[in-house]
N, CA and C atoms of all chains as a GROMACS GRO file, in nm:
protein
  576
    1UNK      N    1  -0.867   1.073   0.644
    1UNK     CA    2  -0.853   0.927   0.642
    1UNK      C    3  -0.947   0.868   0.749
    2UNK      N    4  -1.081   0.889   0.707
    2UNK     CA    5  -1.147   0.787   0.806
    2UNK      C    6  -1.232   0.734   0.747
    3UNK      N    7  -1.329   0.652   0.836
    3UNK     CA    8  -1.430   0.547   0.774
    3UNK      C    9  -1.506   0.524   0.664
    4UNK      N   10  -1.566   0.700   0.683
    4UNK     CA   11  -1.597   0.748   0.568
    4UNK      C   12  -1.593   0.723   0.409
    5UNK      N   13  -1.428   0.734   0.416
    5UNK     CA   14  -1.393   0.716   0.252
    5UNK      C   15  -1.456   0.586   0.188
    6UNK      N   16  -1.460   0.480   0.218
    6UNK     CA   17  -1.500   0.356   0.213
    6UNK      C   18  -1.666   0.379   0.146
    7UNK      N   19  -1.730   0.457   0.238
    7UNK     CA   20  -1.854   0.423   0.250
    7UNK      C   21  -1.871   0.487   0.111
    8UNK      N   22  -1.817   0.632   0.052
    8UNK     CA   23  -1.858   0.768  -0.032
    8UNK      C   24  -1.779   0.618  -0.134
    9UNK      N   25  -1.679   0.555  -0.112
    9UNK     CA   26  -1.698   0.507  -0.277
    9UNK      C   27  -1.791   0.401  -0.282
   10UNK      N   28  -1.790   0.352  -0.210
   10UNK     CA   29  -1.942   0.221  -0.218
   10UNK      C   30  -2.068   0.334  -0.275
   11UNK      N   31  -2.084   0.454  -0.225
   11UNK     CA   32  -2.219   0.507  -0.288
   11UNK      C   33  -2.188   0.526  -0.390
   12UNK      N   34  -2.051   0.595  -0.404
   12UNK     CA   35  -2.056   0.567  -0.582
   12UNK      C   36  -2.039   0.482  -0.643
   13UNK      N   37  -1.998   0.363  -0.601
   13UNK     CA   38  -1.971   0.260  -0.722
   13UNK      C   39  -2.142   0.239  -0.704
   14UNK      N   40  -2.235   0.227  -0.602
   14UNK     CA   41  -2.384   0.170  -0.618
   14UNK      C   42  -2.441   0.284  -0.725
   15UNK      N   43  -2.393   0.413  -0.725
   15UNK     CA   44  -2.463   0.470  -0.804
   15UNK      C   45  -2.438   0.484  -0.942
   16UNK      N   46  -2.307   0.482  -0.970
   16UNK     CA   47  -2.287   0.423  -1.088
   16UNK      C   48  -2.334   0.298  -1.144
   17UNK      N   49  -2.290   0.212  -1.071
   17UNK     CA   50  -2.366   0.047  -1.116
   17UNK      C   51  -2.512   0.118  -1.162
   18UNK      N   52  -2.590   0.192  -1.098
   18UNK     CA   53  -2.725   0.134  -1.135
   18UNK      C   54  -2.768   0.283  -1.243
   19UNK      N   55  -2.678   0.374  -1.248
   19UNK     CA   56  -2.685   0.455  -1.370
   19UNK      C   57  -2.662   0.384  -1.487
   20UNK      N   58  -2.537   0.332  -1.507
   20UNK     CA   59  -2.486   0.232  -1.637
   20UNK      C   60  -2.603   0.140  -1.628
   21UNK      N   61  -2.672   0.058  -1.580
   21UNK     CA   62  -2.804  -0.021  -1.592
   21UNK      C   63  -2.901   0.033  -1.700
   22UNK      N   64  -2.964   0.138  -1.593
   22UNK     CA   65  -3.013   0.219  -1.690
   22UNK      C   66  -3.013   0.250  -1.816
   23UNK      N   67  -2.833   0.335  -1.816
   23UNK     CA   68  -2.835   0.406  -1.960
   23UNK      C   69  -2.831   0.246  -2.091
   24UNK      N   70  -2.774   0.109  -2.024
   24UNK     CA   71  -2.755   0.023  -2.117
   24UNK      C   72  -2.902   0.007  -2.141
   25UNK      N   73  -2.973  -0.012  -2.086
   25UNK     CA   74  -3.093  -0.067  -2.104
   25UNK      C   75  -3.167   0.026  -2.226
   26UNK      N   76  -3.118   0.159  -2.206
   26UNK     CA   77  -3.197   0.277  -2.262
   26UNK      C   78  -3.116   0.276  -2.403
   27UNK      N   79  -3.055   0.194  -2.457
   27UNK     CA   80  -3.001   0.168  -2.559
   27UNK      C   81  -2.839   0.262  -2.591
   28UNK      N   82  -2.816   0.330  -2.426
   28UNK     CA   83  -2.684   0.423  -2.454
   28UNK      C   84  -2.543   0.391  -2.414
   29UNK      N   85  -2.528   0.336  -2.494
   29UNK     CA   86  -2.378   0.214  -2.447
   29UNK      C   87  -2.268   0.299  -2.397
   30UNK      N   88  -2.273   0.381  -2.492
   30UNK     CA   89  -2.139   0.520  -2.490
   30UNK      C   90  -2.186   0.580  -2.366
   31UNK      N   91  -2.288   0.643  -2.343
   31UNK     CA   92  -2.300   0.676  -2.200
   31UNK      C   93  -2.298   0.594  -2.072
   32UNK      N   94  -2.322   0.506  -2.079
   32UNK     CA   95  -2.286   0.441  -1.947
   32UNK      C   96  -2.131   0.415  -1.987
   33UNK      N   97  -2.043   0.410  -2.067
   33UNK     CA   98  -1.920   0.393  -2.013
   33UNK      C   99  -1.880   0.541  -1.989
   34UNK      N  100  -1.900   0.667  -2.050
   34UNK     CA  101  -1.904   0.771  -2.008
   34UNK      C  102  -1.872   0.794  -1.852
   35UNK      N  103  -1.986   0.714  -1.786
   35UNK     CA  104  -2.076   0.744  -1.653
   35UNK      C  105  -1.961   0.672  -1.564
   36UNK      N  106  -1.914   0.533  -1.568
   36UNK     CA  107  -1.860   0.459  -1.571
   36UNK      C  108  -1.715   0.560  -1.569
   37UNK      N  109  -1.681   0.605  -1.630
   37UNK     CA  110  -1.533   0.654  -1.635
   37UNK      C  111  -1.503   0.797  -1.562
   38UNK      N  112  -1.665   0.862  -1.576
   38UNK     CA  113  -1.662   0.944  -1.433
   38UNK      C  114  -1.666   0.910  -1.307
   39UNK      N  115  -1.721   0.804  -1.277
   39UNK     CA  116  -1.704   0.724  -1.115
   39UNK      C  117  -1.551   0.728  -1.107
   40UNK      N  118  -1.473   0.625  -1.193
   40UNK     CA  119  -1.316   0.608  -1.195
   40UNK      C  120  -1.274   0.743  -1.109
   41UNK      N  121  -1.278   0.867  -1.188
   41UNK     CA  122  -1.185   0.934  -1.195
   41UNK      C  123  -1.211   1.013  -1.041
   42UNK      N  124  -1.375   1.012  -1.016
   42UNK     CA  125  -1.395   1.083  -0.894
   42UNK      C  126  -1.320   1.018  -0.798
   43UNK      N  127  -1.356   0.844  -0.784
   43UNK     CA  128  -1.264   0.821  -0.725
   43UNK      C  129  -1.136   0.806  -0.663
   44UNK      N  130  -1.110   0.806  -0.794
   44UNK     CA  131  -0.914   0.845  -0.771
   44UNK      C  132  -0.896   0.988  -0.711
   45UNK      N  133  -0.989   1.117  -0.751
   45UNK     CA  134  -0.938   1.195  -0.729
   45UNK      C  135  -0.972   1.161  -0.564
   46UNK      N  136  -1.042   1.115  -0.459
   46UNK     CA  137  -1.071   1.088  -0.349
   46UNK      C  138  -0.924   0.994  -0.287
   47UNK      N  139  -0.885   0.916  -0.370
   47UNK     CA  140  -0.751   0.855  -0.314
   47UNK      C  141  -0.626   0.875  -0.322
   48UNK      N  142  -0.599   0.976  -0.467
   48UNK     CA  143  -0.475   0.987  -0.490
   48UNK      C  144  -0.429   1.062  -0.352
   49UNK      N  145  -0.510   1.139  -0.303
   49UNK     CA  146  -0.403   1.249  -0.167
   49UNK      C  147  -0.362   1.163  -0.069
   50UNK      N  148  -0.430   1.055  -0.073
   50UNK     CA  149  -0.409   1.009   0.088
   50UNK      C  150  -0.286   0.896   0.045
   51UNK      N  151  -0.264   0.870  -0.104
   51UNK     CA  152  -0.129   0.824  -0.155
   51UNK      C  153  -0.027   0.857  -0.121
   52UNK      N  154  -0.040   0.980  -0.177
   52UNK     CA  155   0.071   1.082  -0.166
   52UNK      C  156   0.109   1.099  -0.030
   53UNK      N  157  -0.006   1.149   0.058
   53UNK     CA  158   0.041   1.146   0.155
   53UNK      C  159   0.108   1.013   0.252
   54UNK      N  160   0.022   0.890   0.222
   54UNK     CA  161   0.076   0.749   0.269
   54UNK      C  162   0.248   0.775   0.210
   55UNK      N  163   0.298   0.812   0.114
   55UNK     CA  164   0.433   0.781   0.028
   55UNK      C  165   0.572   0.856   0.101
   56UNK      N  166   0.460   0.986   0.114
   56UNK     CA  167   0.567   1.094   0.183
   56UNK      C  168   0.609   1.043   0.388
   57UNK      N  169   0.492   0.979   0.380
   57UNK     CA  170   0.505   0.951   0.531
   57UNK      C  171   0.613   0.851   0.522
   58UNK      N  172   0.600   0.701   0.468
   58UNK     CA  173   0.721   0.635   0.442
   58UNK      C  174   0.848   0.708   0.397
   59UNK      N  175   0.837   0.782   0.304
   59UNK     CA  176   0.957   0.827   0.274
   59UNK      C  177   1.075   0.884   0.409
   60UNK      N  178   1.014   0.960   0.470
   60UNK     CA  179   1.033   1.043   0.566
   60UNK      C  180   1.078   0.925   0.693
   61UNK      N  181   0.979   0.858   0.675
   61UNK     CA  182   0.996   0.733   0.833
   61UNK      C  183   1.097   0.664   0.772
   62UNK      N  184   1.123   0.637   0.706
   62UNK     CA  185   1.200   0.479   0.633
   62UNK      C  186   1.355   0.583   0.530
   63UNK      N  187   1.360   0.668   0.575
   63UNK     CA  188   1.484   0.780   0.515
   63UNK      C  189   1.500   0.710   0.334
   64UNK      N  190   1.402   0.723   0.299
   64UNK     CA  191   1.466   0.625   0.168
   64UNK      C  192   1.480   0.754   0.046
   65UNK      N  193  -0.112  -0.069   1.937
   65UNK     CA  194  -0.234  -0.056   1.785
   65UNK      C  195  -0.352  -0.133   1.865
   66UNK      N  196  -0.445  -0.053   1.796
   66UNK     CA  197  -0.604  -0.118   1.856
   66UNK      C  198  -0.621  -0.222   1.748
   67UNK      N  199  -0.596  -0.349   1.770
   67UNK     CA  200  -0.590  -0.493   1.672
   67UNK      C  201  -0.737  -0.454   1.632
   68UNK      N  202  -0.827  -0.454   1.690
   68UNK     CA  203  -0.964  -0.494   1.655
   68UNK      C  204  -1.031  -0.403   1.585
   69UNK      N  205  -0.942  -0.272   1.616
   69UNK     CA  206  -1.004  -0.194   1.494
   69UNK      C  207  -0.999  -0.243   1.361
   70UNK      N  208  -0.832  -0.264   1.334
   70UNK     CA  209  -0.832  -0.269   1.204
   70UNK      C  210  -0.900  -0.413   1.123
   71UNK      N  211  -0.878  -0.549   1.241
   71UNK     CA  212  -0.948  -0.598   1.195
   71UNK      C  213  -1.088  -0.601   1.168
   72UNK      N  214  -1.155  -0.554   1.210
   72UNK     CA  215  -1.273  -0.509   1.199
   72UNK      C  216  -1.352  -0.408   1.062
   73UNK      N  217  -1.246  -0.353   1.073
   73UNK     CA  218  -1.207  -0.218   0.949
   73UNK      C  219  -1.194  -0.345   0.846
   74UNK      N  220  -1.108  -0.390   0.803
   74UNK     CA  221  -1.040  -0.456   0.725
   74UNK      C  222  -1.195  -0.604   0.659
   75UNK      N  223  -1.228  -0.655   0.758
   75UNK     CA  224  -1.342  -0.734   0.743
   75UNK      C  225  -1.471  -0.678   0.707
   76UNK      N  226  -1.528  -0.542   0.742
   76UNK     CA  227  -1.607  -0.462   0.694
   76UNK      C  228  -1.627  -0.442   0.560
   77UNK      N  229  -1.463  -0.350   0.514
   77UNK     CA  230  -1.446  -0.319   0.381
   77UNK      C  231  -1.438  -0.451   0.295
   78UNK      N  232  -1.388  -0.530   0.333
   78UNK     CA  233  -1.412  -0.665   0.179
   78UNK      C  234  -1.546  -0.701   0.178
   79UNK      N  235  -1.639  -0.743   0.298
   79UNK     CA  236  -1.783  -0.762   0.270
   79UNK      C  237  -1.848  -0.644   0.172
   80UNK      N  238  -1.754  -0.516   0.192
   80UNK     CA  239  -1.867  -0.451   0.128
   80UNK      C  240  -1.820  -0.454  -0.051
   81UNK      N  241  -1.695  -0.466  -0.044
   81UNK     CA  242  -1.574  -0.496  -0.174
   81UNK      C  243  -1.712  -0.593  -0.222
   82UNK      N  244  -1.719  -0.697  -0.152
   82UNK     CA  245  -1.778  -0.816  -0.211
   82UNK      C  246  -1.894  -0.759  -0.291
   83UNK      N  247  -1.983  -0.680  -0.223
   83UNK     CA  248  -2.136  -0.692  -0.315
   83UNK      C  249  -2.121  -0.608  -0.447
   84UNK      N  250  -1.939  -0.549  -0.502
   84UNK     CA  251  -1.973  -0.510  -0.634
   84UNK      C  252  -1.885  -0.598  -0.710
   85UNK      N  253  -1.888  -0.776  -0.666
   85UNK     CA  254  -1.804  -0.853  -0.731
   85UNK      C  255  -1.889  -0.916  -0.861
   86UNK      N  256  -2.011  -0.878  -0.846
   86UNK     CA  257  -2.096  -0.895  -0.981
   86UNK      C  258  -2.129  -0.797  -1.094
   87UNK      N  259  -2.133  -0.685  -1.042
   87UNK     CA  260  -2.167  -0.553  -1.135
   87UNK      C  261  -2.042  -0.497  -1.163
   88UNK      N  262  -2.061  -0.408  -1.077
   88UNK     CA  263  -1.864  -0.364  -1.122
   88UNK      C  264  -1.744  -0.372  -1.018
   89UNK      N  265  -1.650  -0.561  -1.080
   89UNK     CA  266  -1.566  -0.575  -1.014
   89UNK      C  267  -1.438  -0.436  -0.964
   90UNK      N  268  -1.440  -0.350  -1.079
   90UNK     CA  269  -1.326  -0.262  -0.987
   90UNK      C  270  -1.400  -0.143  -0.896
   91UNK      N  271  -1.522  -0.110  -0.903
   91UNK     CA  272  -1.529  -0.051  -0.740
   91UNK      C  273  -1.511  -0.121  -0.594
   92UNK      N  274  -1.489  -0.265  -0.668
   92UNK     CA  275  -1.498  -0.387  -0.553
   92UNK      C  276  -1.322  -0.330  -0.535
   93UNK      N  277  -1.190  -0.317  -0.633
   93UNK     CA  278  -1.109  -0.315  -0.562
   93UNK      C  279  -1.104  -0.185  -0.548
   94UNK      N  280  -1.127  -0.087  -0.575
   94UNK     CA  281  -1.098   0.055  -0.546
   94UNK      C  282  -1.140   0.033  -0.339
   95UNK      N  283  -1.234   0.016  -0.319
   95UNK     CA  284  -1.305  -0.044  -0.170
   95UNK      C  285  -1.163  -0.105  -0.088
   96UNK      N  286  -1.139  -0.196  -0.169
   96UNK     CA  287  -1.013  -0.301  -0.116
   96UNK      C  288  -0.898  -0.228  -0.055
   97UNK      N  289  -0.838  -0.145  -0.202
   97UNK     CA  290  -0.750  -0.066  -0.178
   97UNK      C  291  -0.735   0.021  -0.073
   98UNK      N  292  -0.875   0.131  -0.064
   98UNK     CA  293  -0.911   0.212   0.023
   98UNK      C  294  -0.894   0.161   0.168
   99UNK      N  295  -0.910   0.007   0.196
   99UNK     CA  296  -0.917  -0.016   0.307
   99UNK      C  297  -0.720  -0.019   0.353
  100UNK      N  298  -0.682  -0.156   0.254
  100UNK     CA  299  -0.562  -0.177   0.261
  100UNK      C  300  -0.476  -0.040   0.287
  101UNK      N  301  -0.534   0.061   0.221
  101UNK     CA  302  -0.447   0.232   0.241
  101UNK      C  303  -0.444   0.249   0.367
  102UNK      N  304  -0.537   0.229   0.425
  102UNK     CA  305  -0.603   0.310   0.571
  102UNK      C  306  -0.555   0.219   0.655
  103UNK      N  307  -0.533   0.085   0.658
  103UNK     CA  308  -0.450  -0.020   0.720
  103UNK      C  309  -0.313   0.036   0.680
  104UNK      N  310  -0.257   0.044   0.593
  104UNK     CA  311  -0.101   0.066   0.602
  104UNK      C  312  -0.123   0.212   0.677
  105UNK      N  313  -0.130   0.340   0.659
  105UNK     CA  314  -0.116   0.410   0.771
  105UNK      C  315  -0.109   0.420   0.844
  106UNK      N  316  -0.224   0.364   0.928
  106UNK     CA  317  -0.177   0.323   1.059
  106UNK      C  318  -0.067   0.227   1.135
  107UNK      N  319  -0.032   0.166   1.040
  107UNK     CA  320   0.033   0.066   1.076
  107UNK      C  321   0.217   0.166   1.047
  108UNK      N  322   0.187   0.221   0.988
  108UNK     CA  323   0.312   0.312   0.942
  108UNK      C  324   0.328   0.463   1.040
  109UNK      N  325   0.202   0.522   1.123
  109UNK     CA  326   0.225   0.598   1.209
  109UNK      C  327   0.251   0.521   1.326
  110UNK      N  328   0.177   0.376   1.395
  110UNK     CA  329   0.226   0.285   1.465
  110UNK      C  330   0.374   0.323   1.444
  111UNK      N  331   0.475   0.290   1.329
  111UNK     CA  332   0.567   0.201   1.355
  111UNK      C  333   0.665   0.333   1.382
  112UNK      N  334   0.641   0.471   1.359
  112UNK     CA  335   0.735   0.573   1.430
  112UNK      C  336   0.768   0.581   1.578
  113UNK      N  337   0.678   0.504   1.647
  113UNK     CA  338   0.722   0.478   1.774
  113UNK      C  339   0.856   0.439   1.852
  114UNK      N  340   0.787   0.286   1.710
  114UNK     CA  341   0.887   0.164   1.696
  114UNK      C  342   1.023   0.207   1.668
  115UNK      N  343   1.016   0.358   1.576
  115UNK     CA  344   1.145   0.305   1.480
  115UNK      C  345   1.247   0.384   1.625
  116UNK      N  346   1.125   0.529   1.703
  116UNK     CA  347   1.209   0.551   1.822
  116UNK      C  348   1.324   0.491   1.899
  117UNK      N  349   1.210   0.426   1.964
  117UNK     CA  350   1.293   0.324   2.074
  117UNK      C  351   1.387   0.263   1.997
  118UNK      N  352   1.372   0.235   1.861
  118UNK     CA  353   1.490   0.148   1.815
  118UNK      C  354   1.639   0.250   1.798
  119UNK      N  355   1.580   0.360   1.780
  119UNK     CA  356   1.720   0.475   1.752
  119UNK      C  357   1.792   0.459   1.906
  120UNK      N  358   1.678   0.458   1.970
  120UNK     CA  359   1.781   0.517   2.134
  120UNK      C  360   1.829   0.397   2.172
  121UNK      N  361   1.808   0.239   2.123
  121UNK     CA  362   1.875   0.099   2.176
  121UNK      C  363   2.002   0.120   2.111
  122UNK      N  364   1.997   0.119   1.993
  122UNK     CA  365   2.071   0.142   1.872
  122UNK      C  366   2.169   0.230   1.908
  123UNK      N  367   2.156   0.331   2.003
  123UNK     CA  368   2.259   0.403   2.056
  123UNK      C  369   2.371   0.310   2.171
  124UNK      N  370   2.267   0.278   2.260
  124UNK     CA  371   2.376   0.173   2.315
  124UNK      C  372   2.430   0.081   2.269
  125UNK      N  373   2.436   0.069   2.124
  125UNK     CA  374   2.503  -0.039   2.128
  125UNK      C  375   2.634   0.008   2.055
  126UNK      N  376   2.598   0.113   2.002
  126UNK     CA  377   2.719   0.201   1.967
  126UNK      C  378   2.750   0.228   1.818
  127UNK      N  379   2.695   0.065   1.770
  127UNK     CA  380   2.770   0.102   1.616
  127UNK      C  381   2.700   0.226   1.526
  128UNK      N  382   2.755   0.247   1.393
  128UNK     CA  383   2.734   0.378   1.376
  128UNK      C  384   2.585   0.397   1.266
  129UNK      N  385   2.610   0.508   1.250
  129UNK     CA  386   2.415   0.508   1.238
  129UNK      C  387   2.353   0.437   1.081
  130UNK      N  388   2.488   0.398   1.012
  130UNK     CA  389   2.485   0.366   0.886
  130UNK      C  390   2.389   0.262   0.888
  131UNK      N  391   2.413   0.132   0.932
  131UNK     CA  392   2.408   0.041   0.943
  131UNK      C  393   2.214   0.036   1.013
  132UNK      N  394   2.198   0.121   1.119
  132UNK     CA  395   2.038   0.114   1.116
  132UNK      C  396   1.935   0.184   1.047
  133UNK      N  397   2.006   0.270   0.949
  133UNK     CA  398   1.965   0.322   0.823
  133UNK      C  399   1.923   0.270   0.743
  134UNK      N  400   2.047   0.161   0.692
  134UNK     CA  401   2.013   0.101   0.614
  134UNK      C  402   1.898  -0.031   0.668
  135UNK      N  403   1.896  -0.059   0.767
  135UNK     CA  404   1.793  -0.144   0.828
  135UNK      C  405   1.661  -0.083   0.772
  136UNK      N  406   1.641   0.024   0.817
  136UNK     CA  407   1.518   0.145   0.811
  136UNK      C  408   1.491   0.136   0.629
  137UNK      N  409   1.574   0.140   0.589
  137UNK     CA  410   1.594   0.141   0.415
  137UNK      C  411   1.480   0.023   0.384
  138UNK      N  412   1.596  -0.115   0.435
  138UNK     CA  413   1.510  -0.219   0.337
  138UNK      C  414   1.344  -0.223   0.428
  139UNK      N  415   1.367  -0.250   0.520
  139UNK     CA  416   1.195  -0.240   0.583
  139UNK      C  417   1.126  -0.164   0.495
  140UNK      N  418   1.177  -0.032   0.474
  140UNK     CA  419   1.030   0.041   0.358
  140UNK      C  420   1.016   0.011   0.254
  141UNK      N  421   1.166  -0.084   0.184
  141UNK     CA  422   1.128  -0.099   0.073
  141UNK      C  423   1.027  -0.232   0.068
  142UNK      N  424   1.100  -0.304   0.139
  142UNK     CA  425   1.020  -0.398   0.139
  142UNK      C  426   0.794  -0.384   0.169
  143UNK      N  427   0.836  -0.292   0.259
  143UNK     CA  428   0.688  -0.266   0.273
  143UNK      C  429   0.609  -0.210   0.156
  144UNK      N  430   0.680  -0.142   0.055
  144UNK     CA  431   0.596  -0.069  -0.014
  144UNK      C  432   0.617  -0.161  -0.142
  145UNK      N  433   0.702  -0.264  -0.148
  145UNK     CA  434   0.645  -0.389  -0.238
  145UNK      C  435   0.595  -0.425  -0.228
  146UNK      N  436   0.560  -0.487  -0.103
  146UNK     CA  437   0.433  -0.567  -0.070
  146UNK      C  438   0.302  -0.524  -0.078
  147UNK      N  439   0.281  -0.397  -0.047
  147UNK     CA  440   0.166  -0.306  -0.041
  147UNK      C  441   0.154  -0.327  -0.200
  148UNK      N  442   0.207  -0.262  -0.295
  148UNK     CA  443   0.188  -0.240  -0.449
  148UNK      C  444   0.181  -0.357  -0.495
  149UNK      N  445   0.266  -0.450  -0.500
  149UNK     CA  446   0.261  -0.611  -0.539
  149UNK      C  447   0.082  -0.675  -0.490
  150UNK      N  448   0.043  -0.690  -0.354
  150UNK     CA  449  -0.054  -0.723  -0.309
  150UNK      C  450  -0.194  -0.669  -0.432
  151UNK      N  451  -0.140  -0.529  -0.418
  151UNK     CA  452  -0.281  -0.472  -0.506
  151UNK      C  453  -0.294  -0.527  -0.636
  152UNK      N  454  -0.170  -0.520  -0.659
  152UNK     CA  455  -0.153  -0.618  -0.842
  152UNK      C  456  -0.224  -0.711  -0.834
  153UNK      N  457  -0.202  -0.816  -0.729
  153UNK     CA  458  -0.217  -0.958  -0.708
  153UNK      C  459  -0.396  -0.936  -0.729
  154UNK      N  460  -0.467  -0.876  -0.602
  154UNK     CA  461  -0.610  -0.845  -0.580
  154UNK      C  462  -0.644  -0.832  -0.721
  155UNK      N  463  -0.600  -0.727  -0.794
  155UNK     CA  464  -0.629  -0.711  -0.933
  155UNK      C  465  -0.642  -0.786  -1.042
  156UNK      N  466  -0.585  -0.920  -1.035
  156UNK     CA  467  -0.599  -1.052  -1.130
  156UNK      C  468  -0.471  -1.035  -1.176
  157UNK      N  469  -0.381  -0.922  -1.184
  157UNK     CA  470  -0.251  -0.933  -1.262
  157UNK      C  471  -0.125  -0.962  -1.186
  158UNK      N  472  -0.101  -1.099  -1.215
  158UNK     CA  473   0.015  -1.187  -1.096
  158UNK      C  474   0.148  -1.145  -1.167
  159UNK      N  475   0.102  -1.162  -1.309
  159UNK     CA  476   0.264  -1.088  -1.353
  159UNK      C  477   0.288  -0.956  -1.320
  160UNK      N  478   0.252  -0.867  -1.323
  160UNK     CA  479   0.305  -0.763  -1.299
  160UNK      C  480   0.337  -0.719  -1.119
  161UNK      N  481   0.244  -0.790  -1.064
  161UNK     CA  482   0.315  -0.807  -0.919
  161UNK      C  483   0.452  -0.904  -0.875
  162UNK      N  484   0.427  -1.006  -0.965
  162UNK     CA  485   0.575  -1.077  -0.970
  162UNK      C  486   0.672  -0.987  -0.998
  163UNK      N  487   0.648  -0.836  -1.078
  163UNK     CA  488   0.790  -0.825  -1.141
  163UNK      C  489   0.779  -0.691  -1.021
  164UNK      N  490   0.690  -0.646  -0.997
  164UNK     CA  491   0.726  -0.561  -0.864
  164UNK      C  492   0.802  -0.637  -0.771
  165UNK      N  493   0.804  -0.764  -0.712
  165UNK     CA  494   0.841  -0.846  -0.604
  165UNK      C  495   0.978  -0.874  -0.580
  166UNK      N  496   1.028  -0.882  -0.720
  166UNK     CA  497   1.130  -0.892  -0.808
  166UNK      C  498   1.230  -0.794  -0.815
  167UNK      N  499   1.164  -0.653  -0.823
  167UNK     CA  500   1.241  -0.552  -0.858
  167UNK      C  501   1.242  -0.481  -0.655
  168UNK      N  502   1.169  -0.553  -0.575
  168UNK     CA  503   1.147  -0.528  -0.451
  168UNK      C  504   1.299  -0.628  -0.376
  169UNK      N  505   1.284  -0.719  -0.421
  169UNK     CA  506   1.419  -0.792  -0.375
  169UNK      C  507   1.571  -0.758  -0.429
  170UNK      N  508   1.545  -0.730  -0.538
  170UNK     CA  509   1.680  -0.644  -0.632
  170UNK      C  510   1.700  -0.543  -0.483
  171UNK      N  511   1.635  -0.468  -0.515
  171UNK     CA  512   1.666  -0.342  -0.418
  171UNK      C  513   1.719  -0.339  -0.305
  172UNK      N  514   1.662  -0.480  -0.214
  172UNK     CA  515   1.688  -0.456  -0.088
  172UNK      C  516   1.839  -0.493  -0.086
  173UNK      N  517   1.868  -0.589  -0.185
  173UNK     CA  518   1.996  -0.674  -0.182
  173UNK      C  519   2.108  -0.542  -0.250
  174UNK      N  520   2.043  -0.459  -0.337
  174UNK     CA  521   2.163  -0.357  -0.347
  174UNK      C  522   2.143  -0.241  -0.222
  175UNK      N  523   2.011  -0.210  -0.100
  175UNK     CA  524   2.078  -0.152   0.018
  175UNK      C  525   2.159  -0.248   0.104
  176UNK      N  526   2.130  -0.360   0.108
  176UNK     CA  527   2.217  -0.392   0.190
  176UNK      C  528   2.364  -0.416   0.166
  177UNK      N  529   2.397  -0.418   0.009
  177UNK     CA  530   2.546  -0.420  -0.023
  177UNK      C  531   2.648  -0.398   0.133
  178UNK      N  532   2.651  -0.260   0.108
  178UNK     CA  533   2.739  -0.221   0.147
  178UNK      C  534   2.766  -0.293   0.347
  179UNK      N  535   2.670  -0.341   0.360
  179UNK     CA  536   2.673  -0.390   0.488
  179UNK      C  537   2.762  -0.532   0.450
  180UNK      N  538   2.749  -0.593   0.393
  180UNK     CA  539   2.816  -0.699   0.312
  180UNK      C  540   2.903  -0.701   0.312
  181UNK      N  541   2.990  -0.595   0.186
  181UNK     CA  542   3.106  -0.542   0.176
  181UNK      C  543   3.229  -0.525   0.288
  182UNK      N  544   3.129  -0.485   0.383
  182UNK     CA  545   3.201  -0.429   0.536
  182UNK      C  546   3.246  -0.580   0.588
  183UNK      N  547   3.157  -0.636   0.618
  183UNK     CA  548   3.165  -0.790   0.667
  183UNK      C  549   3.283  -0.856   0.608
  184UNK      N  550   3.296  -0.818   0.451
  184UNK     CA  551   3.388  -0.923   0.360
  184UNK      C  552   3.515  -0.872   0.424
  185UNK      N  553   3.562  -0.748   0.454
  185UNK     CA  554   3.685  -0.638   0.471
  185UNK      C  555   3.695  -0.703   0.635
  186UNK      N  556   3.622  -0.715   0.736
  186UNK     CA  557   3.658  -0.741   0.861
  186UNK      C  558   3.698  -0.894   0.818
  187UNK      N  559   3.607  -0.968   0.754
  187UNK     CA  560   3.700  -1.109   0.779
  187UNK      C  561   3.871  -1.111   0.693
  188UNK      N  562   3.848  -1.016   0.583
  188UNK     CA  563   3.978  -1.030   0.543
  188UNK      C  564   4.100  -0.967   0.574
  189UNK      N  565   4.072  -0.887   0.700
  189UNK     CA  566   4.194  -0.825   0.764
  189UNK      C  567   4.223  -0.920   0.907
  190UNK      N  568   4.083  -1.015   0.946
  190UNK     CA  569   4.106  -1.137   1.026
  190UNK      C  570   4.202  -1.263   0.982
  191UNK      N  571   4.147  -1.307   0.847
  191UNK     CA  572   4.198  -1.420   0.770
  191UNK      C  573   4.323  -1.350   0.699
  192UNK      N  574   4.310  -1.235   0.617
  192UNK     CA  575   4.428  -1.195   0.558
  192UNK      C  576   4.591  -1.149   0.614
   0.00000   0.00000   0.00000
């Protein structure tokens, strides 16, 4: 959980943004949402832990 | 808590949220989120301090541990409505954070029942 995370999805959302550019331009619609739905998922997989872990910490602090 | 971190943190990440509010609005909130995450943590390892000192006051005063439990109860719930509700909201979808907000107030009002309950029983062995 540090600064970091922020920055790694800004490079990917910039690098996605300007892949999907591309592939639209290049007449490949299906691939840039492709491209587009691989950013999504990398991302999530980058946030879901620190969820989980944010959830379990409340759980634990807050006895719920 | 170091205030200026997070504000700082917190003002960083939306400027940068901002520059994918033209191309692709949801890496703008994935950014958002990420920040808002990293703000509630801290703010949630902060508050184990808090909830300390509150156990050992809470001792002097004697009553029994039910009652700051359930204190401890609604605070998280409430926090983790707000947290989930908020993101809805950021997201453009007000209804579905309304009905988190909703189902966030239900809750607290059935932990605190039983504190209620207790209250109704002392006045009616006063009045009764």
């Amino acid at each position: 959980m540090d600064v970091g995370l922020i920055f790694k999805i800004a490079a990917v959302g910039i690098l996605i943004t300007i892949l999907s550019q591309v592939l639209k331009h290049s007449g490949r619609e299906e691939h840039a949402f492709l491209i587009s739905l691989a950013g999504l998922i990398l991302v999530l997989t980058w946030i879901v832990p620190y969820i989980y872990d944010l959830f379990v910490m409340i759980q634990n602090l807050f006895e719920l | 808590m170091d205030v200026l971190r997070i504000g700082i943190l917190g003002v960083a990440g939306v400027m940068l949220a901002l520059q994918f509010k033209s191309y692709k609005p949801e890496y703008g909130l994935y950014i958002g989120f990420a920040v808002s995450l990293m703000i509630f943590t801290l703010i949630v390892s902060g508050l184990v301090s808090l909830f300390g000192s509150m156990g050992i006051m809470e001792e002097y005063i004697g009553s029994n541990r039910a009652y700051f439990s359930i204190l401890l109860k609604v605070i998280g719930i409430t926090y983790i409505c707000e947290f989930c509700s908020g993101i809805c909201r950021d997201a453009g979808y007000a209804s579905v954070s309304g009905q988190i907000e909703i189902f966030g107030k239900l809750s607290v009002l059935a932990a605190g029942m039983p504190i209620l309950l207790a209250i109704i029983e002392s006045i009616q062995e006063i009045a009764g």
